[in-house]
MARBA-3410 file (N, C-alpha, C, O; in Angstrom, 1 decimal):
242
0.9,-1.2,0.0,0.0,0.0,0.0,0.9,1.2,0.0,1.7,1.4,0.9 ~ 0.7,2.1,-0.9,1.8,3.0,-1.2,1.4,4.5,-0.2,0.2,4.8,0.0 ~ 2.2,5.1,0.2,2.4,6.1,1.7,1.3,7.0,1.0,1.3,7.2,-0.2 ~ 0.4,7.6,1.9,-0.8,8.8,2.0,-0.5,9.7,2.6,0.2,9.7,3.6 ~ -1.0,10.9,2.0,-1.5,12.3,3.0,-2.3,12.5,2.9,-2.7,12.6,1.7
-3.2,12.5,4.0,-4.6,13.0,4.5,-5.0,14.3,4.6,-4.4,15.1,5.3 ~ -6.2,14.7,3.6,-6.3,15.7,3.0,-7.6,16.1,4.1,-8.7,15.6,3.7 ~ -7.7,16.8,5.2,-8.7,17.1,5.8,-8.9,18.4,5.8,-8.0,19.2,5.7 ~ -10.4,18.9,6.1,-10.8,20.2,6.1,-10.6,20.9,7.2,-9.8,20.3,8.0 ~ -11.3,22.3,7.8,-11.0,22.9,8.4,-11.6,22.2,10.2,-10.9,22.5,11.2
-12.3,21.8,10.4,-12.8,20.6,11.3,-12.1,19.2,11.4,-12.7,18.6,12.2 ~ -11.4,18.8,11.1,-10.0,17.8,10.7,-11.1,16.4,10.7,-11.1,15.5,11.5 ~ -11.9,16.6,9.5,-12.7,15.3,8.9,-11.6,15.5,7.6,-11.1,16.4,7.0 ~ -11.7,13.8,7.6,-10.5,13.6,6.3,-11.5,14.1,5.3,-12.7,14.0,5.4 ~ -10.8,14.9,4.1,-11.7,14.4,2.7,-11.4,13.5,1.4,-12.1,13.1,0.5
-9.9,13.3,1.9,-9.4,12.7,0.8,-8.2,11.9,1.1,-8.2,11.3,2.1 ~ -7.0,11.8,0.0,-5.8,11.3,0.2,-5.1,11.3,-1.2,-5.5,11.3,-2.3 ~ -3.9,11.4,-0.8,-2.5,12.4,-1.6,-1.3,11.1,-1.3,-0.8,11.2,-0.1 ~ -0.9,10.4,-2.0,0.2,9.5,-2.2,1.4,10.3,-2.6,1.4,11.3,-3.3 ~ 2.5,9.6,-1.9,3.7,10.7,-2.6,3.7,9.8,-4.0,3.7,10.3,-5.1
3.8,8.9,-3.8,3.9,8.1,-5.4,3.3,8.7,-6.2,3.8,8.8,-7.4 ~ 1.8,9.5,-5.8,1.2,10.1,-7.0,2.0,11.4,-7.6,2.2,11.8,-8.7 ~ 2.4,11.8,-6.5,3.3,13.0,-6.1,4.2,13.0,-7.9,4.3,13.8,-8.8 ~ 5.1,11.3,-7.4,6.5,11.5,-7.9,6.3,10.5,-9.8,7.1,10.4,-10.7 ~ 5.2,10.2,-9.6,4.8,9.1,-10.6,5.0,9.6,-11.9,5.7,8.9,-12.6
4.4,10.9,-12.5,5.0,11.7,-13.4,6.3,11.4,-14.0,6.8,10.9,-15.0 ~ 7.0,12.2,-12.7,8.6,12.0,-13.1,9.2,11.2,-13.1,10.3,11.3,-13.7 ~ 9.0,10.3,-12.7,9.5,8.7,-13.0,8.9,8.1,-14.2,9.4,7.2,-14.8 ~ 7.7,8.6,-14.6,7.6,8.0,-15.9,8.3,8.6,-17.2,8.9,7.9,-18.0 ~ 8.1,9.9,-17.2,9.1,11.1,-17.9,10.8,10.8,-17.9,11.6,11.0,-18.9
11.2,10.2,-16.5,12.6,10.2,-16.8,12.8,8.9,-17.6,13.5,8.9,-18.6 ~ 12.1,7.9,-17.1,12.2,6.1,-18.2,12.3,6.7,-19.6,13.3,6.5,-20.3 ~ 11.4,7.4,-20.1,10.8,7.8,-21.7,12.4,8.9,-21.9,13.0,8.8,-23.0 ~ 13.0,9.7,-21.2,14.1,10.4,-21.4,15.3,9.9,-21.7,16.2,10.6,-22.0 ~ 15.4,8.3,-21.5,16.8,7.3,-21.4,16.8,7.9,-23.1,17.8,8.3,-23.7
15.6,7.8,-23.5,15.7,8.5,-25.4,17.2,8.8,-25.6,18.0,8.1,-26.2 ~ 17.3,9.9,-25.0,18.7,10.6,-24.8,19.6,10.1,-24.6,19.6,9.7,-23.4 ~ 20.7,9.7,-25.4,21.7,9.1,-24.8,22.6,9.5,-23.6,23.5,8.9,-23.1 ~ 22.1,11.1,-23.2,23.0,11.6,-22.3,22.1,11.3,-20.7,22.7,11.5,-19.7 ~ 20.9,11.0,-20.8,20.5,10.8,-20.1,20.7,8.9,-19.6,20.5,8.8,-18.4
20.9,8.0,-20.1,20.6,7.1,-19.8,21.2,6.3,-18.4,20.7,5.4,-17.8 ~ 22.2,7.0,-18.3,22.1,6.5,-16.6,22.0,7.1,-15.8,21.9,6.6,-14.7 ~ 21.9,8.4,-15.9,21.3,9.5,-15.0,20.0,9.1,-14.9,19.4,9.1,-13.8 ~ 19.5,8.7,-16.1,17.6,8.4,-15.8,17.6,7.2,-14.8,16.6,7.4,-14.1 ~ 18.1,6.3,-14.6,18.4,5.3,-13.8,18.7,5.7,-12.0,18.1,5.3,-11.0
19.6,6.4,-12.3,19.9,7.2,-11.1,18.4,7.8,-10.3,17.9,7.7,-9.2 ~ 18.0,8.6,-11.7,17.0,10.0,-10.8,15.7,8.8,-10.7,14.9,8.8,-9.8 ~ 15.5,7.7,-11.8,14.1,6.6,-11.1,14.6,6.1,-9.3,13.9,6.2,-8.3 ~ 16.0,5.6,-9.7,15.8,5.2,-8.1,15.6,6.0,-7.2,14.7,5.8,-6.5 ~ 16.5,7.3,-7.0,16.1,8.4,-5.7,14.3,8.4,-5.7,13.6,8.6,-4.7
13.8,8.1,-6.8,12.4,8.5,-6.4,11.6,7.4,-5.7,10.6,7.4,-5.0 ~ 12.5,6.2,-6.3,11.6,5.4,-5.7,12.0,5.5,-4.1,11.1,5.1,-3.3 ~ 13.4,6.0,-3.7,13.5,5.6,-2.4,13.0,6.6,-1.7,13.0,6.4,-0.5 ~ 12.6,8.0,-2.1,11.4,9.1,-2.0,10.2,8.1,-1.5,9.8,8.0,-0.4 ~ 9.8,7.5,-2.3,8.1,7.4,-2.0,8.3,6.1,-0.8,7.3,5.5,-0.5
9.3,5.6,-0.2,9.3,4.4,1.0,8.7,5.6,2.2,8.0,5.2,3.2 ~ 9.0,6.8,2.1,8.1,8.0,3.6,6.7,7.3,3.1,6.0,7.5,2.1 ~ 6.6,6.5,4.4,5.1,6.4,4.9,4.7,7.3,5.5,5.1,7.5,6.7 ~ 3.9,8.1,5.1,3.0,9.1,5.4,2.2,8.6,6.7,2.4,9.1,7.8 ~ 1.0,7.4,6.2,0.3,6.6,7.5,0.9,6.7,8.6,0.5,7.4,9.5
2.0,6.0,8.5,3.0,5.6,9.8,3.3,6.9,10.5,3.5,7.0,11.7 ~ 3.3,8.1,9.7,4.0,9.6,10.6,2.7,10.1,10.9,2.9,10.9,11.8 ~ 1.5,9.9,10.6,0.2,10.5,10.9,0.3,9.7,11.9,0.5,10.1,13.1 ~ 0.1,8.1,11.7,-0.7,7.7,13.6,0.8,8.2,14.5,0.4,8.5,15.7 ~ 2.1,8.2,14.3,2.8,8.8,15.2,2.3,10.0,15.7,2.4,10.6,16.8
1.7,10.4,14.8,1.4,12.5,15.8,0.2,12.4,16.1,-0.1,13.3,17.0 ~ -0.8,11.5,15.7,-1.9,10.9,16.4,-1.9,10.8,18.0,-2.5,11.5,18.8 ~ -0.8,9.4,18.3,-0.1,9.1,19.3,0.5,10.0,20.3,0.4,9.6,21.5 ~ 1.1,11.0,20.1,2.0,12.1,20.9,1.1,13.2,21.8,1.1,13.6,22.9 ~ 0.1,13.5,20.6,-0.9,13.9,20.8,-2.4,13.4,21.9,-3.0,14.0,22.8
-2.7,12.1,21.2,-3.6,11.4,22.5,-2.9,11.6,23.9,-3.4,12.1,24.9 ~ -1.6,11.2,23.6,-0.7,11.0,24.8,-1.2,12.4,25.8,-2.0,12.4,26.7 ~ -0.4,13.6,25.2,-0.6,15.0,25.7,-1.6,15.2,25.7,-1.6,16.4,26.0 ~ -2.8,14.9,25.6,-4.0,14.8,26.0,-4.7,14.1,27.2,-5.5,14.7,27.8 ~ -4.4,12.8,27.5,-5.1,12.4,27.9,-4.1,12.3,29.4,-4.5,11.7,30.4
-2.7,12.9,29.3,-1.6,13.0,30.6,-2.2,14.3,31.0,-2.5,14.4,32.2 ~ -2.5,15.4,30.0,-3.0,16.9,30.7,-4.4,17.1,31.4,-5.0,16.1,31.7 ~ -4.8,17.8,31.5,-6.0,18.1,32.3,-7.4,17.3,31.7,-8.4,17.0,32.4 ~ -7.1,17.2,30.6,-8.5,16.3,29.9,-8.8,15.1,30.7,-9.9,14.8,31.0 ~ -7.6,14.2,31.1,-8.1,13.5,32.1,-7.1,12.7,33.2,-7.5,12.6,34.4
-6.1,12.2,32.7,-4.8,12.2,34.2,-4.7,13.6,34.9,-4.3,13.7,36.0 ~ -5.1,14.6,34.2,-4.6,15.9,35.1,-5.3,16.2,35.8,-5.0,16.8,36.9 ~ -7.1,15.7,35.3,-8.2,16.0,35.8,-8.2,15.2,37.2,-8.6,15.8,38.2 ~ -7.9,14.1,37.4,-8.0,13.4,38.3,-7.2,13.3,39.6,-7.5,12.9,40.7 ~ -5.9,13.8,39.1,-4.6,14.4,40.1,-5.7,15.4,40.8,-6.0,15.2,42.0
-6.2,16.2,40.3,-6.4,17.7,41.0,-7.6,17.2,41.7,-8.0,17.8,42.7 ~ -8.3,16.1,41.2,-9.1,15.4,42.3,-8.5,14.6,43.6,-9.2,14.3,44.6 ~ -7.5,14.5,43.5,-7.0,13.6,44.9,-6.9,14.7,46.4,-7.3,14.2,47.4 ~ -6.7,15.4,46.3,-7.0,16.4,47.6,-7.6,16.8,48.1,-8.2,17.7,47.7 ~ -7.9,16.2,49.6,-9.9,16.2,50.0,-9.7,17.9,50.4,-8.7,18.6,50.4
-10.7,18.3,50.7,-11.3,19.6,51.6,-10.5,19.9,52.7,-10.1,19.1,53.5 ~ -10.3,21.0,52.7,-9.8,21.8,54.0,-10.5,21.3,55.6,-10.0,21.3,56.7 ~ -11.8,20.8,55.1,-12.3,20.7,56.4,-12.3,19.2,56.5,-12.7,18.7,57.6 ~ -11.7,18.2,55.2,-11.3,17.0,55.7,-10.5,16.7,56.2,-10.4,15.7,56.9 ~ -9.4,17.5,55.9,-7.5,16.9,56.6,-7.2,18.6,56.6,-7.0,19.4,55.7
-7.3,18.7,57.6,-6.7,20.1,58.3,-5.3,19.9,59.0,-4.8,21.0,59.3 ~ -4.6,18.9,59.3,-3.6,18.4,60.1,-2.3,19.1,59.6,-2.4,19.7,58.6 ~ -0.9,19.2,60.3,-0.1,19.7,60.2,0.7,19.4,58.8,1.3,20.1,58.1 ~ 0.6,18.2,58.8,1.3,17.1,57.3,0.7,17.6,56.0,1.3,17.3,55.0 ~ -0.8,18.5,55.7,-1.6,18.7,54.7,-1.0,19.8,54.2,-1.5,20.2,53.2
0.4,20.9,54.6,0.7,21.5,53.9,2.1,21.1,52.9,2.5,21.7,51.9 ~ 2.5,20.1,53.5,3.3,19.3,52.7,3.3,18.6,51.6,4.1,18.6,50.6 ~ 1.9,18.0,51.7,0.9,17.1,51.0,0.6,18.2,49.7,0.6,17.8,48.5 ~ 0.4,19.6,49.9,-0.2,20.0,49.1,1.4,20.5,48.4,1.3,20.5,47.2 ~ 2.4,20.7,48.7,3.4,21.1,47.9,3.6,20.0,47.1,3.6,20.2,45.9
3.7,18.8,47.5,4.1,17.5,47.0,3.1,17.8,45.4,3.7,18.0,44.3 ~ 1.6,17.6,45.5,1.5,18.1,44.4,1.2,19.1,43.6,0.7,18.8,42.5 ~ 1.5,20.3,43.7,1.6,21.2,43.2,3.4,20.8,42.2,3.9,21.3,41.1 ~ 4.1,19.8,43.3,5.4,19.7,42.5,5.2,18.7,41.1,5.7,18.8,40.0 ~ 4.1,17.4,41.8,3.9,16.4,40.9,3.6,17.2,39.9,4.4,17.3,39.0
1.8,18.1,39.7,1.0,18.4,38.6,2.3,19.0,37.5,2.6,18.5,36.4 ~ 3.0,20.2,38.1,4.5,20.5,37.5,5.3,19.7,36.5,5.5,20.1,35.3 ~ 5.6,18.4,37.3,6.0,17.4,36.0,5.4,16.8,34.8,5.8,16.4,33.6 ~ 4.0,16.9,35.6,2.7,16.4,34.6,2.8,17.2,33.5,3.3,16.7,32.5 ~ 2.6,18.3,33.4,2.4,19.6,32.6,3.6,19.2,31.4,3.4,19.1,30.2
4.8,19.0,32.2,6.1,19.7,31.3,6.3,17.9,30.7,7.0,17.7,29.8 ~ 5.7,17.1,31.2,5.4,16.0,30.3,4.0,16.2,29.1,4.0,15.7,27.9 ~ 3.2,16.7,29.6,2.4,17.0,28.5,2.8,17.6,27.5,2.7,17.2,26.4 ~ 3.8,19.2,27.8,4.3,19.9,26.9,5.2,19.2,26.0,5.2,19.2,24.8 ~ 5.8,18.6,26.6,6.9,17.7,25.5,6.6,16.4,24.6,7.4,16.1,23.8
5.9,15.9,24.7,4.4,15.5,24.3,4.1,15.7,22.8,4.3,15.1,21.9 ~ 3.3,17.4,23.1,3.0,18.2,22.1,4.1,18.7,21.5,4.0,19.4,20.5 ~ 4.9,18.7,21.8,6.4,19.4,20.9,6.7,18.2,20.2,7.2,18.7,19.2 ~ 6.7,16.7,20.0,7.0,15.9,19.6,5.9,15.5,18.8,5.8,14.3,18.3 ~ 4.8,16.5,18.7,3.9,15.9,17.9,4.4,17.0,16.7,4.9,16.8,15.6
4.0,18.3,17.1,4.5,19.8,16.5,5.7,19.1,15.4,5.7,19.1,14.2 ~ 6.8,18.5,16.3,7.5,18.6,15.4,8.0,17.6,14.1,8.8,17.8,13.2 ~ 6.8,16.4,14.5,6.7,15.2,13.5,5.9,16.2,12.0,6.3,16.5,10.9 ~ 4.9,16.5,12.5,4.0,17.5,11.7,4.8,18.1,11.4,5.3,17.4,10.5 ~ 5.3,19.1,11.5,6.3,19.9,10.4,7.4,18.8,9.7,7.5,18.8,8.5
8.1,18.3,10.4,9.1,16.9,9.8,8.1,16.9,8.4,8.5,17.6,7.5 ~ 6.7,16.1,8.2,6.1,15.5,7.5,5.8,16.4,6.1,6.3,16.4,4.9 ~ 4.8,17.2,6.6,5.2,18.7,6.1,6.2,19.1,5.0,5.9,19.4,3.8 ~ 7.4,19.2,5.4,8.4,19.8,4.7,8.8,18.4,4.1,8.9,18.8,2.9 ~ 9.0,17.3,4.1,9.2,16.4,3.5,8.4,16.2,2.2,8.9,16.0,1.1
6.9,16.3,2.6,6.2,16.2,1.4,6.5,17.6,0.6,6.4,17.6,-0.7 ~ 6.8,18.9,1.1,6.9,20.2,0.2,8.2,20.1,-0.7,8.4,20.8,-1.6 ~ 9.2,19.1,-0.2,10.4,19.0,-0.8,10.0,18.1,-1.9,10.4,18.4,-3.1 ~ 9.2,16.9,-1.7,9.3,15.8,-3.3,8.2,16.2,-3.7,7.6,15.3,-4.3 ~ 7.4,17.4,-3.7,6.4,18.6,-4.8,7.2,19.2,-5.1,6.9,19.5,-6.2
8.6,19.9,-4.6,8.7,21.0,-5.1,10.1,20.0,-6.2,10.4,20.4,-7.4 ~ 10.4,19.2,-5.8,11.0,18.5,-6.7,10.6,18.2,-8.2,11.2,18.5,-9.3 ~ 9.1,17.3,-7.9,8.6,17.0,-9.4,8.1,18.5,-10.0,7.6,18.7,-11.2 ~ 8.2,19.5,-9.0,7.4,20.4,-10.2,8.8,21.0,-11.0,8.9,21.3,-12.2 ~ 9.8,21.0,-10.1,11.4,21.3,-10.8,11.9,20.7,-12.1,12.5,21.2,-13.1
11.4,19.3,-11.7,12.0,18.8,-12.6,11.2,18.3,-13.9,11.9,18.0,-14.8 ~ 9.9,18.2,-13.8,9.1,17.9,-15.4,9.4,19.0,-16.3,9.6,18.6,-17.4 ~ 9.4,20.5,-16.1,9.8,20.9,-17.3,11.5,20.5,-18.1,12.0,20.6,-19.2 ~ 12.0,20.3,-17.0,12.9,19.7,-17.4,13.0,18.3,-18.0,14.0,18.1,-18.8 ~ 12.3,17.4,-17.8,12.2,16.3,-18.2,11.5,16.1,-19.8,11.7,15.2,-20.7
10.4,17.4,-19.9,9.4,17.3,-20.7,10.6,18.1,-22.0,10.3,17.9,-23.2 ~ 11.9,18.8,-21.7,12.4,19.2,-22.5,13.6,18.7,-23.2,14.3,19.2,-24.2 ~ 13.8,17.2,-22.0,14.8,16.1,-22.9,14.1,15.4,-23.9,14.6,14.8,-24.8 ~ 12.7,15.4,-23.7,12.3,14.0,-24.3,12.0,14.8,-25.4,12.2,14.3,-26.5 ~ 11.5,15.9,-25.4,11.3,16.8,-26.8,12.1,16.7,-27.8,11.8,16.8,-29.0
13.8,16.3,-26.7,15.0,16.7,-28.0,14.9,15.0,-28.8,15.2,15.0,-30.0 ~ 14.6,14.2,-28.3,14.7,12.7,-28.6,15.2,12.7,-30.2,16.2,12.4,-30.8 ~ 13.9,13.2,-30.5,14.1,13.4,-32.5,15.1,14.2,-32.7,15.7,14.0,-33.7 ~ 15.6,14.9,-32.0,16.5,15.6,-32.9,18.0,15.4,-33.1,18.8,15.9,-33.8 ~ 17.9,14.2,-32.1,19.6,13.4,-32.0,19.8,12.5,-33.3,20.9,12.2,-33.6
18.5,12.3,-34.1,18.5,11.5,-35.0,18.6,11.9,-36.5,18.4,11.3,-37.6 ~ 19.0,13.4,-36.1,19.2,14.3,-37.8,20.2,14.8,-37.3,20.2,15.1,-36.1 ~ 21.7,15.3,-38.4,22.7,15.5,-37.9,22.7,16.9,-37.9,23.5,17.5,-37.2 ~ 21.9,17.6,-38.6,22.1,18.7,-38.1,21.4,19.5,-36.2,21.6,20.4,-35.4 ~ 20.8,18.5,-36.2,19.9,18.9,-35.1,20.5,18.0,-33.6,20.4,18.3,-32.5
21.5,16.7,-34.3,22.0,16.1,-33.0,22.8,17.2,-31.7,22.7,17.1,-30.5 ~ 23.6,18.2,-32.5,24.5,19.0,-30.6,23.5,19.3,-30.3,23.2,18.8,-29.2 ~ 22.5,20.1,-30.8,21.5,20.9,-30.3,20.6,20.1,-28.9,20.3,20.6,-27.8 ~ 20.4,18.3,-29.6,19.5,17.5,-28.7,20.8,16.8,-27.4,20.6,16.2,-26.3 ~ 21.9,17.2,-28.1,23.0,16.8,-27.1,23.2,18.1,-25.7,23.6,18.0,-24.5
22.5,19.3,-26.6,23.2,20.3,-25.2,22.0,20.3,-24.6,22.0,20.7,-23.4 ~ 20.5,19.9,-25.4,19.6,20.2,-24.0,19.7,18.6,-23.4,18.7,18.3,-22.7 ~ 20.6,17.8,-23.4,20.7,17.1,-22.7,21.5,16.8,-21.7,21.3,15.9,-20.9 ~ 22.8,17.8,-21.6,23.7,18.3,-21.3,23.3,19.3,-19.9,23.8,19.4,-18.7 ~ 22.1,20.2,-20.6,21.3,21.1,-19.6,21.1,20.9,-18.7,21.7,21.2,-17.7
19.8,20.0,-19.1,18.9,19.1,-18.4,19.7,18.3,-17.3,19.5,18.6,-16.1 ~ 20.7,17.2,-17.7,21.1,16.7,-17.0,21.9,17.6,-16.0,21.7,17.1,-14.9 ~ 22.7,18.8,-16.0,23.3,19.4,-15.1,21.8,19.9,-14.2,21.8,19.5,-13.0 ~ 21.0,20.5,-14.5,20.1,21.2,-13.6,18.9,19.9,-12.9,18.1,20.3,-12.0 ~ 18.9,18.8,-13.3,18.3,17.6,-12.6,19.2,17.2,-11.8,18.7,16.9,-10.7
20.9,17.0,-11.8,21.1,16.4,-10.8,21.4,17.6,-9.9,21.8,17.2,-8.8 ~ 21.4,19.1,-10.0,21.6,19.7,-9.1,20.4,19.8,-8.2,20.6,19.9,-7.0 ~ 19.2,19.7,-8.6,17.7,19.5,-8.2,17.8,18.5,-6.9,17.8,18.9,-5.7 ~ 18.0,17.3,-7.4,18.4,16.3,-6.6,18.8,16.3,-5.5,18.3,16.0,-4.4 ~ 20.1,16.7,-5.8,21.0,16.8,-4.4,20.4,18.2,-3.9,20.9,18.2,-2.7
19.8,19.1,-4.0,19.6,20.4,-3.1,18.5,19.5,-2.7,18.4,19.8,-1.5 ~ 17.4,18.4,-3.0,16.0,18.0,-2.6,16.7,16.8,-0.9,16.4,16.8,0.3 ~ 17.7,15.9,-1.8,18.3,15.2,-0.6,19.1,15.8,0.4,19.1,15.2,1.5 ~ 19.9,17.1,0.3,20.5,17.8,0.9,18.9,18.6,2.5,19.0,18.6,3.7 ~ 18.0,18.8,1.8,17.1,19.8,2.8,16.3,18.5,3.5,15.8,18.5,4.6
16.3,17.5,2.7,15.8,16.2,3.9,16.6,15.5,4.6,16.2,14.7,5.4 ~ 18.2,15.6,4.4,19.2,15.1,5.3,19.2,16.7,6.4,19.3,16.5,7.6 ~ 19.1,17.9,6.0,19.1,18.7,7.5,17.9,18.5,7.8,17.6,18.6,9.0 ~ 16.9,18.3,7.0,15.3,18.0,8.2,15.6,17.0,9.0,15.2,17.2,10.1 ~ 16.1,16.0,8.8,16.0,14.6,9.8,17.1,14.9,10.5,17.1,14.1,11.3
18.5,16.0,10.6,19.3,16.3,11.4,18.6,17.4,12.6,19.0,17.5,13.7 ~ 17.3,18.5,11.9,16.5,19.2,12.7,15.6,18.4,13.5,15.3,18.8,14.6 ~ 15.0,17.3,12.9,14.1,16.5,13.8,14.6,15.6,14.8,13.8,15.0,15.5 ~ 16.2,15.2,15.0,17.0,14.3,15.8,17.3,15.1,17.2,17.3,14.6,18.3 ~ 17.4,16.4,16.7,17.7,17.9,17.5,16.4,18.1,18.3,16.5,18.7,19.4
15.5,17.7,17.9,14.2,18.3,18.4,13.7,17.3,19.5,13.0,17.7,20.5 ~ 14.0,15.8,19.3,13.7,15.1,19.6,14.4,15.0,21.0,14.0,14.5,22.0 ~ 15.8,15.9,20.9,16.9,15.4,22.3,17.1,16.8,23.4,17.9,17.2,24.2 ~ 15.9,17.4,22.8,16.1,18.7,23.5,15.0,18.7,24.7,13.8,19.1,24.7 ~ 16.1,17.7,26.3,15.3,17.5,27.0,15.6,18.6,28.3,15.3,18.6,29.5
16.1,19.7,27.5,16.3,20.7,28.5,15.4,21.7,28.7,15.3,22.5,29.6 ~ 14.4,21.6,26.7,13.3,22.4,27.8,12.2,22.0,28.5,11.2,22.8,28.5 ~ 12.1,21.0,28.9,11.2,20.5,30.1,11.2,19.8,30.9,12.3,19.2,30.6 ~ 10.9,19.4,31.7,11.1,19.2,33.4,10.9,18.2,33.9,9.8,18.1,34.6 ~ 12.2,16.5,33.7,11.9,15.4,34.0,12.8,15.0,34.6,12.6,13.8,34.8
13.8,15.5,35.0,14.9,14.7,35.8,14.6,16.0,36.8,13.8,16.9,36.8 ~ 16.0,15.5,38.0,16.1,16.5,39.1,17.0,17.5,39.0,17.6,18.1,40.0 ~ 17.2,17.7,37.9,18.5,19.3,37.4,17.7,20.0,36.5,18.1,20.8,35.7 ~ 15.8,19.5,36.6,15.0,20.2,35.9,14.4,21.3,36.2,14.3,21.5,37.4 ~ 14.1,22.2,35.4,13.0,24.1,35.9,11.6,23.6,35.6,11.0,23.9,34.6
11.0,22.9,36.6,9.7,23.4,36.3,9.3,25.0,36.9,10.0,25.7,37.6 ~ 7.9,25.1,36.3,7.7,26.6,36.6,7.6,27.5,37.9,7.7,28.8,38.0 ~ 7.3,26.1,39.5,8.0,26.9,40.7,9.4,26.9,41.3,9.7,27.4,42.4 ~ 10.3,26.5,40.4,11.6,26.4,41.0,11.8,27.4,40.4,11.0,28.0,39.6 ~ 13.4,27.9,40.8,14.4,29.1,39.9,15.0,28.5,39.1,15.0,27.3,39.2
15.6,29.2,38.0,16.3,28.6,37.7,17.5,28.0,38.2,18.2,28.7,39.0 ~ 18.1,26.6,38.0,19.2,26.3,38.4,19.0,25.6,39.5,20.0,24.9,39.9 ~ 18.1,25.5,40.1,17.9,24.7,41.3,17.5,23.5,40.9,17.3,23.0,39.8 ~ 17.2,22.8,42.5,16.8,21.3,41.7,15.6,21.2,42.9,15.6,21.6,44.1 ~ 14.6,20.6,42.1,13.1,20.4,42.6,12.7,19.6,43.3,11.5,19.4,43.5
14.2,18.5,44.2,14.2,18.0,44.8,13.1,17.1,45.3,13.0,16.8,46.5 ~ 12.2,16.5,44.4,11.1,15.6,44.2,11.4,14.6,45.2,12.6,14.3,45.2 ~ 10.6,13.9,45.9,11.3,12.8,46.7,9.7,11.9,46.7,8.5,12.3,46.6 ~ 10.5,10.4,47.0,9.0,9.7,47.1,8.1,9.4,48.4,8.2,9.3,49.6 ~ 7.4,9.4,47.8,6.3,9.0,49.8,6.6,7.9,50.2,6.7,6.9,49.5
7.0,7.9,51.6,7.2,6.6,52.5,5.8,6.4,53.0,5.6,7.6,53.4 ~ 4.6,5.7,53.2,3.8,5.2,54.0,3.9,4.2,54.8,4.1,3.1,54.3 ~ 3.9,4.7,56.7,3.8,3.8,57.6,2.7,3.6,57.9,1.9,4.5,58.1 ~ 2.3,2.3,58.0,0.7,2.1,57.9,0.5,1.6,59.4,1.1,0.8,60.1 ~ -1.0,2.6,59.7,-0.7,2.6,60.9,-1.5,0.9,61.3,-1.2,0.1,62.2
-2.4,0.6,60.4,-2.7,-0.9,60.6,-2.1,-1.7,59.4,-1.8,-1.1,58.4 ~ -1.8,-3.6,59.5,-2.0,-3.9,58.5,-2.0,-3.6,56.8,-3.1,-3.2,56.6 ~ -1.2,-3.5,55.7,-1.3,-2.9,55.1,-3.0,-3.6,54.1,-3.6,-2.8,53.3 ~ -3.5,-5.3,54.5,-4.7,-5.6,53.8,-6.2,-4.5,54.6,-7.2,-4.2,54.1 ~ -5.7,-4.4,55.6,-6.8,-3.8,56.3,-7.7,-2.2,55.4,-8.8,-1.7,55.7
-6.7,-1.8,54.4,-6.9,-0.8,53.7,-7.6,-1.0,52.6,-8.6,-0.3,52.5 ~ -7.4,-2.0,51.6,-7.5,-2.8,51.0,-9.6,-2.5,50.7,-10.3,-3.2,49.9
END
């Protein structure tokens, strides 16, 4: 099943679907019919495989990933783990005791981590979405680069075959091929620094707040939030709770 983009409206109901194959299919057919050219004929070989190894981006697979990041940051934030934390703390007039101001720092520190786990979350969905994004604007902006170029080797085809017209179908082949393979490598060049920008994105665990050399938003900077776990001494039995 060849990789999709999901084409939804402003309500995010799908309407449709966008293959990069459909994307690149053109120019892969264009460059086969270009071998015509003898200056083309292993370059055409060359520019069929980059495309085929273009269209292996499963689309599907990076949609349910930001699907995923997303549920995640949703259902960790207040929608409903967050909603439920903020439920655990009875009434002032239920535990008034001297330990209940402790209790409540503890979570105010917890909800803290929650948050900046949610946030990072959504930054790893943010930034699959754009990953995806610019990936598919690079192999469009590719095939639209390159069919007039392609549509202008195969033009020359006939003309290699009369001698007065052969340099002529030699230099637009000559063209062509210099400004296709420069195409190429500027298209593989901006998706080797996107997957160097999305590696970066992925390891930047400094802006949010999961170890103990972390800033959530009541510490200072630089300090450490000194999180520690609950001991429970039970004053009966621990089945007796149960």
């Amino acid at each position: 099943m060849p990789p999709e983009i999901f084409l939804a409206n402003a309500s995010g109901a799908v309407t449709g679907t966008h293959t990069v194959a459909a994307t690149t299919a053109p120019v892969r057919s264009a460059a086969a019919i270009a071998r015509g050219n003898w200056m083309w004929i292993v370059f055409s070989g060359i520019l069929i495989g980059s495309i085929l190894y273009l269209e292996t981006f499963d689309n599907e697979e990076v949609n349910q990933a930001i699907k995923k990041w997303g549920d995640a940051a949703r259902l960790l934030g207040s929608d409903q783990f967050g909603a439920a934390i903020a439920a655990v703390p009875p009434s002032d007039n239920e535990w008034d005791f001297d330990d209940r101001d402790a209790f409540d720092l503890f979570m105010r520190k917890l909800g803290a981590e929650i948050n900046s786990l949610a946030e990072a979350f959504n930054a790893n969905k943010d930034t699959l979405t754009s990953a995806r994004d610019a990936y598919n604007d690079a192999v469009s902006g590719m095939a639209q680069a390159l069919m007039p170029i392609l549509v202008a080797v195969v033009a020359s085809i006939a003309f290699q075959f009369f001698p007065a017209t052969t340099p002529l179908a030699q230099a637009i082949g000559i063209a062509g091929l210099t400004a296709a393979s420069a195409i190429l490598v500027l298209v593989f060049g901006n998706i080797g620094a996107l997957l160097h920008a999305l590696a970066a994105a992925f390891n930047t665990s400094g802006r949010f707040s999961f170890v103990s050399d972390s800033r959530p938003g009541w510490a200072p900077t630089g300090s450490d939030p000194d999180i520690k776990d609950i001991k429970i001494d039970w004053v009966k039995d621990a089945k007796f709770y149960q």
